[in-house]
C-alpha positions in Angstrom: 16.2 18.6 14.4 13.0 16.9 15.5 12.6 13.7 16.7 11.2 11.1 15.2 9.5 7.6 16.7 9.7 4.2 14.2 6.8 2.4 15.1 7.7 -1.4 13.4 11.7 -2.6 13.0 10.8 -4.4 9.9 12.8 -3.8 6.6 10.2 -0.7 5.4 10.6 0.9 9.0 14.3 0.6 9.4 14.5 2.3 6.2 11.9 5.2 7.3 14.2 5.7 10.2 17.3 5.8 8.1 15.8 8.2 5.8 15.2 10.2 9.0 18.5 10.0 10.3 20.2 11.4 6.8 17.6 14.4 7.5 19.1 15.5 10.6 16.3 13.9 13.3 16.9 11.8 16.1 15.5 8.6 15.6 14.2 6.1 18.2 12.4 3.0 17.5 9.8 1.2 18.9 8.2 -2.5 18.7 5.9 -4.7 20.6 9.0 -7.5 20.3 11.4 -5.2 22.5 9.8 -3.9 26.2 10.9 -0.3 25.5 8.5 3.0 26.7 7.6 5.0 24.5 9.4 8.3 24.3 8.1 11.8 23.5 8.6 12.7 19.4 7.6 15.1 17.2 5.8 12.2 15.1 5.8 8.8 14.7 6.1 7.2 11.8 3.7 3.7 11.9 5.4 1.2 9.6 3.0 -2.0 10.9 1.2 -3.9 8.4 -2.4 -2.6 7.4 -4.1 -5.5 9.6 -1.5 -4.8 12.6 -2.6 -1.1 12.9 -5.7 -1.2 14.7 -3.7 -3.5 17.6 -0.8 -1.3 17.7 -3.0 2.3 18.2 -4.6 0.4 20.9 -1.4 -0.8 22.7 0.6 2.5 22.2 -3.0 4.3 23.8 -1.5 7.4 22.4 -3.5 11.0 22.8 -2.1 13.0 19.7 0.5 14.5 17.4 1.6 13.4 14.1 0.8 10.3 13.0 2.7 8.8 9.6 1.0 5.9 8.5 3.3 4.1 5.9 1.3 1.0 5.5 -0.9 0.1 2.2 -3.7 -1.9 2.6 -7.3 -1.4 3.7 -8.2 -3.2 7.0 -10.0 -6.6 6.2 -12.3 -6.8 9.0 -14.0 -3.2 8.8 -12.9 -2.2 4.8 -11.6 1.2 6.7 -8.7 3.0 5.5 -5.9 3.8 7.7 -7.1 7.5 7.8 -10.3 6.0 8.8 -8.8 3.7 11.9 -6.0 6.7 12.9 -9.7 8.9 13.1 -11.3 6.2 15.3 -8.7 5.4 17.8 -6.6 8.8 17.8 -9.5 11.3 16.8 -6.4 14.2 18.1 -4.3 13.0 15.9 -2.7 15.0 13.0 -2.7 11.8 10.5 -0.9 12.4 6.9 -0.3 8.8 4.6 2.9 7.9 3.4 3.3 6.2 0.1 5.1 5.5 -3.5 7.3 3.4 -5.6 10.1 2.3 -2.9 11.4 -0.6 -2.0 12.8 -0.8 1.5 16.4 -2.3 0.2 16.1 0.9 -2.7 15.7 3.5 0.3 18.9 1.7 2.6 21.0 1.7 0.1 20.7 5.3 0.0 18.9 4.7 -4.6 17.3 7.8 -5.6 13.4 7.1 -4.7 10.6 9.7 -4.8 7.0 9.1 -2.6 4.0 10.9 -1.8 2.9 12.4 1.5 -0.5 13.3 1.8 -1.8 15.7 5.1 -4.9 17.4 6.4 -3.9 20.1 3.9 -1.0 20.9 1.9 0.7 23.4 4.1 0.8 20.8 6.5 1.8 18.2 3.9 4.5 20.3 2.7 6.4 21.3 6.3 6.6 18.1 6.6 7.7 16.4 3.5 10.5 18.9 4.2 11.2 18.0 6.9 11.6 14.4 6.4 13.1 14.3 3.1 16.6 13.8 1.7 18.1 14.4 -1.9 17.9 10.8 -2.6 14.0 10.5 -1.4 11.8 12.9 -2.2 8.6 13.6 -0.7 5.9 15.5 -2.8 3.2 17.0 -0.7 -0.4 16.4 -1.5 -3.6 17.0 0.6 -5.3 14.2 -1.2 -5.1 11.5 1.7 -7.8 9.5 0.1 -6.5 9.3 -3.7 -3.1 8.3 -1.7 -4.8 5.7 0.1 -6.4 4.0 -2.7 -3.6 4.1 -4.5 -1.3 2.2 -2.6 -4.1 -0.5 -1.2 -5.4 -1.5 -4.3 -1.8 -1.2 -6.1 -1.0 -4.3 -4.1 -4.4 -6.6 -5.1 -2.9 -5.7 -8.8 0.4 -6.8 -8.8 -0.7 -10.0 -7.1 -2.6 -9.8 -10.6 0.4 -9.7 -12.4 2.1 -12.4 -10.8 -0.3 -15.0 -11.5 -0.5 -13.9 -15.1 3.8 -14.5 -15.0 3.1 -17.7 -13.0 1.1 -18.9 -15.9 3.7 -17.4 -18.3 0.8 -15.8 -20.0 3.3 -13.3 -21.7 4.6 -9.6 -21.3 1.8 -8.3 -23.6 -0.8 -9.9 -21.0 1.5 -8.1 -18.2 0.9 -5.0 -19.8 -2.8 -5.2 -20.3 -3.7 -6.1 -16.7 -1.5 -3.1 -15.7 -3.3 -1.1 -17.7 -7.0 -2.7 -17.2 -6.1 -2.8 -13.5 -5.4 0.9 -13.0 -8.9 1.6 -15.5 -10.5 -0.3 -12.3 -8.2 2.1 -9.6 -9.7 4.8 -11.0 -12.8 4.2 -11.1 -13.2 3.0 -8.1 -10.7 6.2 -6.4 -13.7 8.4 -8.6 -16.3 7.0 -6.7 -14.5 8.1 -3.3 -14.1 11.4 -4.6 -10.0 11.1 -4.9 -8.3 13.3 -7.0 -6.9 11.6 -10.6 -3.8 13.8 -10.9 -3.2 11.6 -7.6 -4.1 8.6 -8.2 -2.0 8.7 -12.0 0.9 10.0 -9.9 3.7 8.3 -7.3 1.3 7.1 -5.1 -0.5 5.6 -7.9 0.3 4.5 -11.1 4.0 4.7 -10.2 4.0 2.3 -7.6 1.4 -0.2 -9.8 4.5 0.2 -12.0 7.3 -0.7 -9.9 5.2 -3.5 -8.0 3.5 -5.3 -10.6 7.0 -6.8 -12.6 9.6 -7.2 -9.8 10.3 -9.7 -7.4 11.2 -7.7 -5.1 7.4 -6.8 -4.7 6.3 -9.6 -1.6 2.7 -8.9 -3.5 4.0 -10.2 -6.9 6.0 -12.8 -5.4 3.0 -14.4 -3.8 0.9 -13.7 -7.3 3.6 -15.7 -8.9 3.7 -18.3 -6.7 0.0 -18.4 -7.1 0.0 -18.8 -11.0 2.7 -21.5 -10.6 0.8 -23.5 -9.1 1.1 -22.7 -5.2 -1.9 -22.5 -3.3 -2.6 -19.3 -1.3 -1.4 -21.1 2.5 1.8 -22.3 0.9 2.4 -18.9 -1.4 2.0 -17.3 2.1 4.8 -19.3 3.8 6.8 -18.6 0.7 6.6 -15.0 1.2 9.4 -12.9 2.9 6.8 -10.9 5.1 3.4 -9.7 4.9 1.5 -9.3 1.6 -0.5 -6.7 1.9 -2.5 -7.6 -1.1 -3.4 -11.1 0.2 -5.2 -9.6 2.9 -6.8 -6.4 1.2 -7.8 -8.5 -2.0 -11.4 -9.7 -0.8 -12.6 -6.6 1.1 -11.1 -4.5 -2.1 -13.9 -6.7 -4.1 -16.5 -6.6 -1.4 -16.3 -2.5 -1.1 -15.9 -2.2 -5.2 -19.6 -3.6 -5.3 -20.8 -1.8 -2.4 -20.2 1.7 -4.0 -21.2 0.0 -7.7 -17.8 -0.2 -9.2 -16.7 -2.6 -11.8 -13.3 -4.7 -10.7 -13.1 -7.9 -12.8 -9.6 -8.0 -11.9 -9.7 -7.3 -8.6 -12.5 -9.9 -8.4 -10.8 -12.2 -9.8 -7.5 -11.8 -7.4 -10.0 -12.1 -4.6 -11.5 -15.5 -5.6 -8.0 -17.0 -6.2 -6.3 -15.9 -2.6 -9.3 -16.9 -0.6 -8.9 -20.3 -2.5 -12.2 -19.9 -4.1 -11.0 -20.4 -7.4 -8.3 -21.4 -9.6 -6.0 -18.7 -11.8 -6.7 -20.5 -15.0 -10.5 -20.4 -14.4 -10.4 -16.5 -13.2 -8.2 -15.8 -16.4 -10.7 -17.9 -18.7 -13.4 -15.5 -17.3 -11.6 -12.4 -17.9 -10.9 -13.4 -21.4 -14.7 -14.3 -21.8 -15.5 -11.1 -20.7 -17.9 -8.6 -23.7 -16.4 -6.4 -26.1 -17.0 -2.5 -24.9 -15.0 0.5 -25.6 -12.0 0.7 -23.1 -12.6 4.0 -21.4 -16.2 2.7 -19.9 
């Protein structure tokens, strides 16, 4: 039995620790809302949005050990990864990323889910994903923290995608080709970073595009939704049920994609819509307008 530190009691976190618990660990849980100490664990699992990361790392002042990061997003203000921000604040730290097609309420309610976990290499990766996991989530190991990364930052910026294309009640067949056009833009832009494609068409990846870019259980659809329905991005926000990852991620998603030369019309397009910008029917006009090439350039 090892224990186990919750950083975050939101919805995702409480169902981290519950997974935990069914494992065998002792879970404690910790959050700037309740004046607890920090105790002594084996590794903490950081469940804090992608934009709270940086504040929390600096508060908790920690000097080591395992660090879980289960948020997806990129940080707006630097375009760093969570790897990236673990590195500069905790450079002892043993970092692995968390991440995969699960809902918090799925993972509670005890609903067969399966994620990715992604270490400094996958020995590492693997003791751990043992460690943690339970018949009804499994962990696969990887050692591909980047491709994991990408996966589940710009996963988010592409359901928003899909929500405004509902919101318009542009069709299932439109659904279906930003999906597919969206990922094209995922992997080019996780070949450009050097991440693996086995990950990024895998959980971490494609499957949680899948599961987030058609539910409304997804806060990063809901908000796309509300978006193509009319909404704009202030009030979609107060709509939402929590933090969209996606909202925050969109514009330095873009921003990056044309640093390191990648094509993202989609993720472009999501980026001048949240940041008000533009209008969905304008960025979908545009898309459509787009030339004629073969799909796999």
């Amino acid at each position: 039995m090892s224990n186990i530190t919750i950083i975050g009691e939101g919805a995702w976190g409480k169902a981290l620790g519950l997974v935990a618990q069914r494992a065998g660990h002792h879970v404690n849980y910790w959050s700037r809302r309740h004046v607890t100490p920090l105790q002594a664990s084996d590794a903490f699992i950081l469940a804090v949005p992608a934009q709270a990361m940086r504040d929390v790392l600096i508060h908790l002042n920690l000097q080591g050990g395992v660090l879980i990061s289960a948020a997806k997003g990129l940080e707006r203000s630097t375009g760093k990864s969570m790897a990236e921000v673990v590195s500069e604040l905790v450079p002892q730290a043993e970092f692995y990323a968390l991440s995969g097609p699960s809902f918090a309420a799925d993972v509670t309610a005890g609903l067969p889910t399966a994620v990715t976990l992604a270490g400094p290499n996958l020995a590492q990766a693997t003791h751990w994903a043992n460690v943690l996991s339970v018949p009804a989530f499994r962990i696969y190991p990887s050692d591909d923290v980047t491709g994991v990364e990408i996966g589940g930052a710009m996963k988010n910026v592409l359901a928003i995608a899909c929500g405004i294309s509902d919101g318009q009640a542009l069709g299932e067949s439109a659904r279906a080709s930003l999906v597919t056009r969206g990922f094209a833009e995922l992997m080019r832009y996780g070949r450009k970073l050097s991440a693996r494609p086995e990950t990024l068409m895998g959980l971490s990846g494609f499957g949680d595009l899948m599961l987030t870019s058609a539910s409304t259980k997804s806060r990063n659809y809901s908000f796309g939704l509300a978006l193509g329905q009319g909404a704009s991005p202030a009030e979609a926000l107060l709509e939402a049920r929590g933090v969209v990852e996606g909202a925050y991620t969109a514009a330095i998603a873009a921003k990056l994609a044309k640093q390191h030369g990648v094509d993202m019309p989609i993720v472009d397009a999501v980026a001048a819509v949240v940041d008000g910008h533009s209008k969905p029917g304008d960025e979908i006009k545009k898309l459509l307008a787009r030339p004629v090439r073969p799909e796999n350039t």
